[in-house]
C-alpha positions in Angstrom: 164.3 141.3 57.5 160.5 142.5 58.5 159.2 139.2 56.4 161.6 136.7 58.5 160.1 138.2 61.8 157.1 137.9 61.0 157.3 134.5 60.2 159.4 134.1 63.5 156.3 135.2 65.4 153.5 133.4 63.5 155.4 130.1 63.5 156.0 130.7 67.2 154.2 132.6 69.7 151.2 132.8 67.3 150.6 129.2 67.3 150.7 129.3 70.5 148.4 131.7 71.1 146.2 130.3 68.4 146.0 127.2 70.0 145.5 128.4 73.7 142.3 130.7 71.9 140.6 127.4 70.1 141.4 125.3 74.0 139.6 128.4 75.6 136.3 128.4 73.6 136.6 124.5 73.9 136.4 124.9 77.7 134.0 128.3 77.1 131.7 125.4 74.7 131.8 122.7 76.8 131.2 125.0 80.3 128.0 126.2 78.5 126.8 123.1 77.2 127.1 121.6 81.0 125.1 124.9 82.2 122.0 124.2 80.2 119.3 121.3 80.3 116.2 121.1 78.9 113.0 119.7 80.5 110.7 117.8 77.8 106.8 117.8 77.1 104.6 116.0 79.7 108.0 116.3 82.4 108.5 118.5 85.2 112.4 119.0 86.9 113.8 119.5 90.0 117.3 120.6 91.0 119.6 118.6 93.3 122.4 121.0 94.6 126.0 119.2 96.6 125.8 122.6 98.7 121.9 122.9 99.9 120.3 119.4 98.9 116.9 119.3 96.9 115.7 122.7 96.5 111.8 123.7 96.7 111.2 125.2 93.0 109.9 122.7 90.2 111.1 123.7 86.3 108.1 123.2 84.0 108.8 122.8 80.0 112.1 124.0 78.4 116.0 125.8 78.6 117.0 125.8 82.1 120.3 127.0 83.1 122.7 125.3 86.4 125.5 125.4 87.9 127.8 122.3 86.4 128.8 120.2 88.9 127.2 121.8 91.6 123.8 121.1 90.7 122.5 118.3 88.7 118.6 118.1 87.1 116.0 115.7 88.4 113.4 115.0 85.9 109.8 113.4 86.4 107.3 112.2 84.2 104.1 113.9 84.9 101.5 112.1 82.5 99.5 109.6 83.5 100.7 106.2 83.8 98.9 102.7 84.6 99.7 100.7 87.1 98.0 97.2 87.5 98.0 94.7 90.5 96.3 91.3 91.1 95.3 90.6 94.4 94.3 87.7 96.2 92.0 88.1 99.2 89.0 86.7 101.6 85.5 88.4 101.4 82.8 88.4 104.2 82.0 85.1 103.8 85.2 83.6 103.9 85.7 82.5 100.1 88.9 83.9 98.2 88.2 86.3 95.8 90.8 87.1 93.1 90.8 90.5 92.3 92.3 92.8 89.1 92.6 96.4 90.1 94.1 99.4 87.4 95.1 103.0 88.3 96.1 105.4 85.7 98.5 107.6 88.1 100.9 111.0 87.9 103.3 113.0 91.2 101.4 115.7 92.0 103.6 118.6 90.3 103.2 120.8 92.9 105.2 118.7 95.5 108.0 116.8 93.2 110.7 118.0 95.7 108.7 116.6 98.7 108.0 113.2 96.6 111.9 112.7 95.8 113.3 113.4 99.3 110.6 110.5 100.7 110.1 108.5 97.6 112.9 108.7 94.7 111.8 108.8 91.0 110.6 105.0 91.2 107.4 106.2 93.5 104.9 103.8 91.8 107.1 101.2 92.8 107.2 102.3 96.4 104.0 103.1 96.9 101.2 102.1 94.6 101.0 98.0 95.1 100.9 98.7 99.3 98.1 101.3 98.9 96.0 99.1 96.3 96.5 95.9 97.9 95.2 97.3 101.0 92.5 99.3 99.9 91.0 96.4 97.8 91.4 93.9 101.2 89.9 96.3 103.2 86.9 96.8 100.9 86.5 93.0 99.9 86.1 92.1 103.6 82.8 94.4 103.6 81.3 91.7 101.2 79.5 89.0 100.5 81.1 86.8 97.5 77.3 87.4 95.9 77.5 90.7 96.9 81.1 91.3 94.9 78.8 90.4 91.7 75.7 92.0 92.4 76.8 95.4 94.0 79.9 95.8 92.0 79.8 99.2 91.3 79.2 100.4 94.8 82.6 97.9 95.5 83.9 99.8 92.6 83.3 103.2 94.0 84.4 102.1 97.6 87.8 101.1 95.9 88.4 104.6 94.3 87.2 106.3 97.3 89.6 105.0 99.8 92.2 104.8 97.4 92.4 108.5 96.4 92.6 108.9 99.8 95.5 107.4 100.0 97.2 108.3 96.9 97.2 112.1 98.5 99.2 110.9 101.3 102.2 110.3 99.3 101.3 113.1 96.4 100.6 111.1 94.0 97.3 111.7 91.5 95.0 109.2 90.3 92.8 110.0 87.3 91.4 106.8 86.9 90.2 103.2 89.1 88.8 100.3 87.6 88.5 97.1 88.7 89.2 94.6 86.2 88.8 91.5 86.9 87.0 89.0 89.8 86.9 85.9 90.3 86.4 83.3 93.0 88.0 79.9 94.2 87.2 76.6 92.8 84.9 75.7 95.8 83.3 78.6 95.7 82.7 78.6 91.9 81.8 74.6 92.1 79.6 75.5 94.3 77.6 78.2 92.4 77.5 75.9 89.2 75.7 73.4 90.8 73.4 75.6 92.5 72.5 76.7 88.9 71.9 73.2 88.1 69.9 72.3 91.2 68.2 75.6 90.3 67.8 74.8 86.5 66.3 70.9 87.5 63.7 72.9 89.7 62.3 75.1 87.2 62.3 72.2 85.0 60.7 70.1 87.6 57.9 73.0 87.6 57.5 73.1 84.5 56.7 69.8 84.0 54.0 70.0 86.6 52.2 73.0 85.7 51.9 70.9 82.0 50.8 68.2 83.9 48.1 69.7 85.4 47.4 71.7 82.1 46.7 68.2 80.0 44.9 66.9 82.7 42.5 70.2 82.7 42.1 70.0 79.5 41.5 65.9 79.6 38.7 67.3 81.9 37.3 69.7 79.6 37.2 67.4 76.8 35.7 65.1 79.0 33.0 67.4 80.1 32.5 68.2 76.8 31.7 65.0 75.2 29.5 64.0 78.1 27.1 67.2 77.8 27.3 66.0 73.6 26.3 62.8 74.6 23.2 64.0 77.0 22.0 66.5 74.1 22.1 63.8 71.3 20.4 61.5 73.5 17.7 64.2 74.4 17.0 64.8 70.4 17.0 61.2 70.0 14.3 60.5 72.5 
């Protein structure tokens, strides 16, 4: 009689408790697996909450614990990226200069929550081909097309200058500006090649006049030469 009831009660009622215990550590699992997230190496993550918005604290490296469904993570890449543009623009002179400008850029860590609300997670997008486009037309106007060759650096450091500048504006970091290419309009390039050439034909031109007036110093000296031979052998003669 004891052996039929207890089969009675595990074939009925301890099933079902059974089976309510394995769908509450499912849900237990599952709830604790949506509570955690982990931020990677070189990433930094925010929190986006449905109650308060964006909140102000930045999560560096690891386990991080939320709120599912309430909150949600936001995660940036910190390390340095590049970021290349090429722009076409006039210099001082009026001759197009086509310019090759990279960045190596990162969001300033400290403001991520500031950087989402005005920019989103595409911020390089946003921002960076504005800033550089302007920075180099502003810069290039200053010059010369000559002086784009000759004083590069000082165009160089002018770039990075202005740029940093406005790179802080937006919180965004640049460890790195080069300029990477520059190059002028067919005109303008036609134009120095044959000033080379006219340049080239000039020298040569010298040259070849300085040696003409070499031989004919030295037809001179010869000449001198054999006349005071010919006085002293007609001296011993006489």
């Amino acid at each position: 009689m004891a052996k039929q009831v207890v089969e009675q009660f595990v074939g009925g009622s301890g099933m079902s408790t059974a089976l309510k215990l394995i769908g509450s550590a499912t849900l237990l699992g599952v709830g604790i697996n949506q509570s955690m997230y982990t931020v990677q190496g070189g990433h930094r993550g925010i929190i986006f909450s449905r109650i308060s918005g964006i909140q102000n604290r930045t999560y560096t490296e690891g386990l991080h614990f939320r709120l599912p469904w309430f909150q949600y993570p936001i995660i940036y890449d910190i390390r340095a990226r590049p970021k290349r543009i090429q722009s076409p623009t006039g210099s001082k002179d009026l001759q197009m200069v086509n310019i090759g400008l990279r960045v190596l850029h990162r969001p300033d860590m400290r403001h991520l929550p500031s950087v989402y609300r005005n920019l989103g997670k595409d911020y390089d997008d946003r921002v960076l081909p504005s800033i550089m486009n302007e920075v180099l037309k502003s810069v290039v106007a200053q010059f010369n097309a000559s002086q784009l060759i000759t004083q590069r650096a000082k165009v160089s450091a002018l770039v990075r200058e202005q740029l940093l500048q406005r790179a802080q504006d937006f919180n965004i970091i640049l460890d790195d500006v080069s300029i990477t290419d520059l190059s002028f309009g067919r005109e303008y390039t036609a134009a120095v090649e044959s000033k080379q050439v006219a340049q080239q034909e000039a020298q040569r031109a010298q040259f070849l006049v300085e040696k003409a007036k070499q031989e004919k110093q030295e037809k001179v000296v010869k000449a001198e030469g054999e006349s005071k031979a010919a006085t002293l052998i007609s001296f011993y003669v006489l």
